[in-house]
N, C-alpha and C positions, 0 to 999 in steps of 0.2 A: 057465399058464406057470410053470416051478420057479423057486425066487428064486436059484439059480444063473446062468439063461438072463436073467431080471430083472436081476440086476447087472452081467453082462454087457453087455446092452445100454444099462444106464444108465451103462456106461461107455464105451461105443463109439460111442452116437449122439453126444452132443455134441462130440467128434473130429470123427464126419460132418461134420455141420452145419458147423463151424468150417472146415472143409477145402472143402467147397462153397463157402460165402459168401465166403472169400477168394479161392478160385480164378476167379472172376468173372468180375473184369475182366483178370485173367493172360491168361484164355482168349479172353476178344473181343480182346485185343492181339495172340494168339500167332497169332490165327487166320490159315487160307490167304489167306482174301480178302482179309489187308493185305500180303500176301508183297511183297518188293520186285520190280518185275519184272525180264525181262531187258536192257530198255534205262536198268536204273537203275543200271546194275553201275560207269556210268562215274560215276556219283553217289559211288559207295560207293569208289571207288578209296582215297581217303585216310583217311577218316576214318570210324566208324559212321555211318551213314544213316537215319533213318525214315521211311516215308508217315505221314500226318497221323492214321490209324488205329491205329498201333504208339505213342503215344503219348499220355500220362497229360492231358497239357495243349496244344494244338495251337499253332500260333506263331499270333501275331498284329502285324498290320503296326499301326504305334503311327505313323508320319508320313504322314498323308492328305491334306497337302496338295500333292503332288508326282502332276505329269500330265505324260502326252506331249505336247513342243509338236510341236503337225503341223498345218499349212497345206495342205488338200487342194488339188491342179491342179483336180480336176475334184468342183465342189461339188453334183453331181446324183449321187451315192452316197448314199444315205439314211443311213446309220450304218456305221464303221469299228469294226474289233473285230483282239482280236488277244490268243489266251493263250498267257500263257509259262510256264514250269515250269524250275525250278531248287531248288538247295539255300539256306537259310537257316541258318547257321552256329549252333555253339552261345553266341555274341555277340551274336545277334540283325543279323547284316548276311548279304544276300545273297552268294553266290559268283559274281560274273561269269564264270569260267569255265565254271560248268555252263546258263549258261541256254541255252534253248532255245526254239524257237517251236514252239507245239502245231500250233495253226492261226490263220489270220488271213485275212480277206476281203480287204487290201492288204498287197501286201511294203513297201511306208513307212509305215504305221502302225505296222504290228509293228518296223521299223526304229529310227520315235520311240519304241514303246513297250522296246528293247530298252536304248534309250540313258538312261531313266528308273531300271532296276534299280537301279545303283550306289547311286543317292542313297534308298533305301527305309531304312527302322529297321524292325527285329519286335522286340519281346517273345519271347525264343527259346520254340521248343517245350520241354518238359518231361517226363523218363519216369523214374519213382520218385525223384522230387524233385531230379531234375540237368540241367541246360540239356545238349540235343541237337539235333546237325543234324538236319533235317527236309526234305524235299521238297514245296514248294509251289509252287502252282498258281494265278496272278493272272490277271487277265482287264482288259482296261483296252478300254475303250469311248469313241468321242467321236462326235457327229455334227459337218454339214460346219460348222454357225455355230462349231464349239470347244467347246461343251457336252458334260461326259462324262456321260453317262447309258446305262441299259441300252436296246441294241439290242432291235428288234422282231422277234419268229420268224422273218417270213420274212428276214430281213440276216444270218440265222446265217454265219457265218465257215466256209470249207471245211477239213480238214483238211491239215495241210503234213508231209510225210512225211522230205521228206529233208533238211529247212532246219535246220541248227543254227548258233548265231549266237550271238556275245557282244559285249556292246558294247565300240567302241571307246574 
């Protein structure tokens, strides 16, 4: 190798290098698979949006002691289930207009569990060091005694296609 072609490249790889290692995590953000989808457009109406993948630090819900109160009619369902998806502001408070219901195995659990959002806190999401709305996705579980724990495979929740719903 001529020390032309050698200096050359002792001056271009660590360029590389430096342009790879930062480009990282740009690229697992930028990527397709976190694309917003097309039923997130109503998300995104007012203000930037991200799935939990387009950002640096994801939200997290900081008040866990807040459950649906729900009194089953019929306590021979083994476990109620019901997730909801909405936006968490760059404040760290839900948007009650965007929730929605994914799916749920009762429309009144997902009912109580719709009338719970309001009162949640997050720690907002973060993307290069600036609080951002985010799009997340909670799952609130109870069996019939009032105990929230996670349901068993077969009590999986069917999906809800056309139900969107914000609490009262």
């Amino acid at each position: 190798m001529s020390s032309r072609l050698r200096g050359t490249a002792a001056t271009f790889l660590p360029v590389l290098v430096a342009a790879c290692a930062s480009s990282g995590n740009r690229a697992a953000i930028a990527s397709d698979d976190c694309a917003l989808r097309s039923q997130d457009s109503t998300f995104a109406a007012r203000i930037p949006v991200y799935r939990d993948c387009a950002v640096h630090r994801k939200a997290r819900q900081i008040e866990t002691g807040v459950h649906p109160e729900f009194r089953p009619a019929n306590r021979s369902n083994g476990c109620y289930s019901a997730e909801l998806e909405y936006v968490v502001s760059p404040a760290g408070s839900p948007d009650a207009s965007t929730v929605r219901v994914v799916r749920t195995n009762t429309a009144e659990f997902a009912d109580a569990a719709l009338a719970v959002v309001p009162r949640l806190k997050y720690e907002p999401a973060q993307r290069s060091g600036s609080p951002v709305a985010q799009i997340v996705v909670e799952k609130f579980e109870m069996t019939p005694n009032g105990v929230t724990t996670r349901c068993a495979q077969d009590d999986n929740p069917s999906p809800v296609t056309s139900t969107k719903a914000s609490p009262s």
